[in-house]
Every structure is written in C-alpha cells, then in structure tokens.
C-alpha positions in Angstrom: 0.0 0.0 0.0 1.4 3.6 -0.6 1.7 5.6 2.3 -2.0 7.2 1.8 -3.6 3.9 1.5 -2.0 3.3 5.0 -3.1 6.5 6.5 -6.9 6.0 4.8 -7.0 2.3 6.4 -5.7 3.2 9.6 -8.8 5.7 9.8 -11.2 3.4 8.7 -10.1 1.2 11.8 -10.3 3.8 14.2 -14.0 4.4 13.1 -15.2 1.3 13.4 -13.0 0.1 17.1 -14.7 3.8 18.4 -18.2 2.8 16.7 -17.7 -0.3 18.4 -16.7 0.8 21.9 -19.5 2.7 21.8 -22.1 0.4 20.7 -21.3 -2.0 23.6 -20.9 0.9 26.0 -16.9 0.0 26.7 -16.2 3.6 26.5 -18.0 6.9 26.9 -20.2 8.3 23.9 -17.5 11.0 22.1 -14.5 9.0 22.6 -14.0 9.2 18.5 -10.4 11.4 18.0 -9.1 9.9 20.9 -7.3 7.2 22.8 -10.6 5.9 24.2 -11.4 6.0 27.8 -12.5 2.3 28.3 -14.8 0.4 31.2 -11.7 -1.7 33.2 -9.2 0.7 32.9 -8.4 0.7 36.3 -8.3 -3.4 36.5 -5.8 -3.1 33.6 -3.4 -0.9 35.7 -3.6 -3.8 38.2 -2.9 -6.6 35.9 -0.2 -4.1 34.5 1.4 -3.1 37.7 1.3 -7.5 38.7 3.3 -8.3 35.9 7.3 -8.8 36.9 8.4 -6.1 34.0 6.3 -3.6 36.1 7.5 -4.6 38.9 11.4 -4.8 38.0 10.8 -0.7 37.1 11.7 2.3 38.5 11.4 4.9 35.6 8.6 4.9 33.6 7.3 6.6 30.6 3.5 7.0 30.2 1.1 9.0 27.8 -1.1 11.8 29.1 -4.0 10.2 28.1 -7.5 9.6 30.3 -7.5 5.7 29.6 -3.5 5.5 31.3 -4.5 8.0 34.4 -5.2 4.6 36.6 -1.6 3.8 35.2 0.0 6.8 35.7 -1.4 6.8 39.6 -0.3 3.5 40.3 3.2 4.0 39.1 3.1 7.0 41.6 2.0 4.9 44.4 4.2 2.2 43.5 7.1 4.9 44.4 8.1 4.7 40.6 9.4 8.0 38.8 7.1 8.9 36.2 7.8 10.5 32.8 4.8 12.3 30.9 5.2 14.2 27.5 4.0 18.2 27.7 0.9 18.3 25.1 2.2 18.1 21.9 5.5 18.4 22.6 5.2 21.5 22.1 7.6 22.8 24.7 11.2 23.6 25.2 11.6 20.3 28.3 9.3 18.3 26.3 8.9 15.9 29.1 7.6 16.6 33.2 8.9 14.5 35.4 6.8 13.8 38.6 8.6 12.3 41.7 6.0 10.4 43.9 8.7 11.0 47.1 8.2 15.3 46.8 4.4 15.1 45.8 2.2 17.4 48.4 -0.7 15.9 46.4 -2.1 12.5 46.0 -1.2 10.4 43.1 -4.8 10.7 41.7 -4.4 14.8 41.4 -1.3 14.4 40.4 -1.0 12.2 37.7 -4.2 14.1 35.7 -2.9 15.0 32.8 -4.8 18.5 32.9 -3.2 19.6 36.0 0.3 17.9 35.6 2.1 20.5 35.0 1.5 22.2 37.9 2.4 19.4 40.2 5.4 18.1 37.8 9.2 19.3 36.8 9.8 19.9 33.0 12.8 18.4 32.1 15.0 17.9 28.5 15.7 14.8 27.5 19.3 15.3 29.1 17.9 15.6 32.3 16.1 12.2 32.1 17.5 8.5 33.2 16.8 5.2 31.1 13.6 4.4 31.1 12.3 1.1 32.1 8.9 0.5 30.9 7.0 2.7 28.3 3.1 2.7 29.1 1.2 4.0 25.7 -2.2 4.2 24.6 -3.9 2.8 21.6 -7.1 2.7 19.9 -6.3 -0.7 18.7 -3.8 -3.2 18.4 -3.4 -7.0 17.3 -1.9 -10.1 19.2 1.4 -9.4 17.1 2.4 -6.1 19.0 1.1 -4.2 16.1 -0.5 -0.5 16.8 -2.9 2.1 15.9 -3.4 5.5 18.1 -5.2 8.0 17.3 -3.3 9.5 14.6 -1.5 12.8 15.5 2.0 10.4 15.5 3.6 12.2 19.0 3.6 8.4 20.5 5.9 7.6 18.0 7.7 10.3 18.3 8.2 10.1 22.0 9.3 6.8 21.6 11.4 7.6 18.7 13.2 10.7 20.9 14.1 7.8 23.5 15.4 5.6 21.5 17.5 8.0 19.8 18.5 10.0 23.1 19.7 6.6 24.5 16.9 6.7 27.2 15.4 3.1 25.9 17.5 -0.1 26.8 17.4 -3.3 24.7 15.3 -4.3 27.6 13.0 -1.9 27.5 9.0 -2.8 27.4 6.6 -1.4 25.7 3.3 -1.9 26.8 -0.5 -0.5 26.1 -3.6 -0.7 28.1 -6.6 -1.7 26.3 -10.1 -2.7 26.0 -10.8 -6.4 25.1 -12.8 -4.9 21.8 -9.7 -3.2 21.0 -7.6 -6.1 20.7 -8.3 -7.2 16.5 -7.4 -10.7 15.3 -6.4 -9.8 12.2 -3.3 -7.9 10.4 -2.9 -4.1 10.9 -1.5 -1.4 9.1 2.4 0.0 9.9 4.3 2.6 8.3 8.5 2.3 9.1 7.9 4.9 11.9 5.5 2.7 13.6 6.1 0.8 17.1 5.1 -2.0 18.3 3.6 -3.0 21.7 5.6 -5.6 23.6 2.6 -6.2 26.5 -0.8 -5.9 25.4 -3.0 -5.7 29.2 -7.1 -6.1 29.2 -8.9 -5.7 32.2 -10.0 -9.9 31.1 -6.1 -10.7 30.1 -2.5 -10.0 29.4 -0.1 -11.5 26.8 3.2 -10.7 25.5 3.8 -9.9 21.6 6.6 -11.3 19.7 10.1 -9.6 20.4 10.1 -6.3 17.4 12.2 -3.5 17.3 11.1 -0.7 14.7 13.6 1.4 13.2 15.8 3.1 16.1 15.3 7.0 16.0 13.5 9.3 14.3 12.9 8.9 10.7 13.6 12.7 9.2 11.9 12.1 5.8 8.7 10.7 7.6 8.4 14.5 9.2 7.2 17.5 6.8 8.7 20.9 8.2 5.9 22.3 9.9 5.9 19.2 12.4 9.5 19.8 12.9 9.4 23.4 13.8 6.1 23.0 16.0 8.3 20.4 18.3 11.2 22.8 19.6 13.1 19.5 20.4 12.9 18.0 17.0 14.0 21.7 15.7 17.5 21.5 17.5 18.2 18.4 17.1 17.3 18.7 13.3 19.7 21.4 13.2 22.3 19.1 14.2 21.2 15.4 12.4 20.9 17.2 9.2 17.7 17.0 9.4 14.8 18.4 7.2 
C-alpha cells in the first residue's frame, strides 16, 4: 500500500474500534479522536502493575491520556518516577517529570494529565534517566504487538526521541492498556515509523507480543517541516542530524 492507503486504512479502523466501543458501551459516547477511555481501565493498571516487568521498574514513561491515568497513579503509588510528554511536545523540556517522594498531592491529582504541569518538573531529555517500561495508549492493536493511536503520531515520536537519546534499553517494554474490543485478530497497518507494543494488558487478560524493534530513532523524511518546527526539540536536534 502507498503511504496514503496506509493512512486511509488506519482511519477506517479507528472508526469502526470507536463505533464499536461505543455500541457496547466499553467507552463513553464522544471518545471518537481519541485514545478511548474504556470500562476496566483501572483493572488493567492492576494486571499491569502485577506483571514482573512492572514490577522490576523504576522509571517509567506514560502518555497523558484519560485511559492511562489509573496507570500513571499506580506507578506514583508504587514509588516509581514517572515521565509524561507536555501536550504536543510542544515545549522547550518536552517531558515533566513527577517524583512520587516530593508530591504534596495525591497520586490521583497528580498524575491528571490537565493539572500535571502544575504538580510536575519539566525536564529535557538530558535531564532524564533510562527508562524502564513505556506505558502508551492505543485505539487498537493486534496479538502481534502491532498498533494504531489516534493519529496525531507524538507516541511515535516520543518513543522515537528515547530511542535516539539513548533513554530506551534493549530491555525496554513497551506496553498498552486496552479494551478487550480493541484487541483485533487480524493484520494491521504500519508505516517504518510505527512501534510495536511488547505487553498488550485487558482488564479480562494480558499476553506478551513477539520480540520487534522498529527502526531506532526518528525517521527525518517521515516529518514534513511544519511538524519539525512545532516540536522545539525535533527543531534542534534537526539542526544538528541534518535534518529536514
């Protein structure tokens, strides 16, 4: 498929997993344009947080998202250091940082992503340690680690930033919380820039996808010039990787 016919079935996906959540009332009504908010997203953060590569972490990386904020407050209570991207990257210290042993809030006001960044420390990536498990969302994904968000791409980038900055180990997990309707027995769409999911967790199960590594880094051609200069820390380092 050309890169369009990617793009166009990756949409018609999301339609029908949103249509879907919301015809069996697994998510709220509206959830279409986002990382859905699903029903069991808090007993996904507790399989999540009882499985050993959870428990082996100290750092990790999580998305913003509503659907990840049980996530995000467990890591906190589990006395982890959690990582959160600003919106859009869109910021000088593209990442906060929010250190569960200095909060003078609890983990649950903490950790909501519309009040973060009053609770949390922006950092640059040269500020962060190596991260040991990356939580992201998805709207769906397949049994082979294979992944759909919502389509604005700053997942991948995040990830992408990591990996290039050093900040993801060849141990590093990557791992989504999902739905049980999100989870499609059948082949997805990926681009080169694409992840995959190591640790696919339902509220009803959790299974491990085959070892896959993407393409280390960021991928300069995949980026048009008005995405670069929106994302200060893709500007400098585009400055510097001869980028675009």
């Amino acid at each position: 498929m050309t890169g369009s016919q990617v793009q166009q079935a990756k949409q018609a996906l999301r339609r029908r997993v949103w249509d879907l959540l919301e015809r069996e009332q697994a998510a709220p009504v509206g959830v279409a344009g986002h990382i859905p908010d699903f029903v069991g997203a808090d007993i996904a953060a507790i399989r999540l947080a009882q499985h050993p590569a959870w428990q082996a972490a100290r750092v990790i990386k999580a998305v913003p998202d509503l659907a990840q904020l049980p996530v995000r407050v467990r890591a906190l209570e589990d006395a982890k250091r959690l990582y959160m991207a600003s919106p859009k990257l869109a910021t000088e210290n593209p990442f906060y940082y929010l250190d569960p042993a200095s909060l003078t809030v609890p983990p649950c006001e903490a950790a909501a992503h519309r009040v973060v960044a009053k609770f949390a420390q922006p950092v640059d990536m040269d500020e962060m340690p190596t991260v040991d498990l990356v939580v992201c969302g998805s709207v769906a994904v397949n049994r082979e680690g294979v992944r759909i968000g919502k389509g604005a791409g700053y997942s991948d980038i995040e990830v992408a930033l990591l990996q290039e900055a050093g900040l993801m180990s060849p141990h590093t997990l990557i791992a989504t919380t999902v739905h049980s309707l999100q989870v499609l027995n059948e082949d997805l769409p990926e681009t080169e820039h694409d992840f995959r999911v190591d640790l696919v967790i339902t509220p009803d199960e959790t299974f491990e996808c085959k070892s896959y590594r993407c393409r280390s880094g960021i991928i300069w051609d995949h980026l048009t010039p008005e995405v670069i200069a929106a994302i200060p820390v893709l500007a400098s380092r585009s400055r510097t990787a001869g980028g675009t």
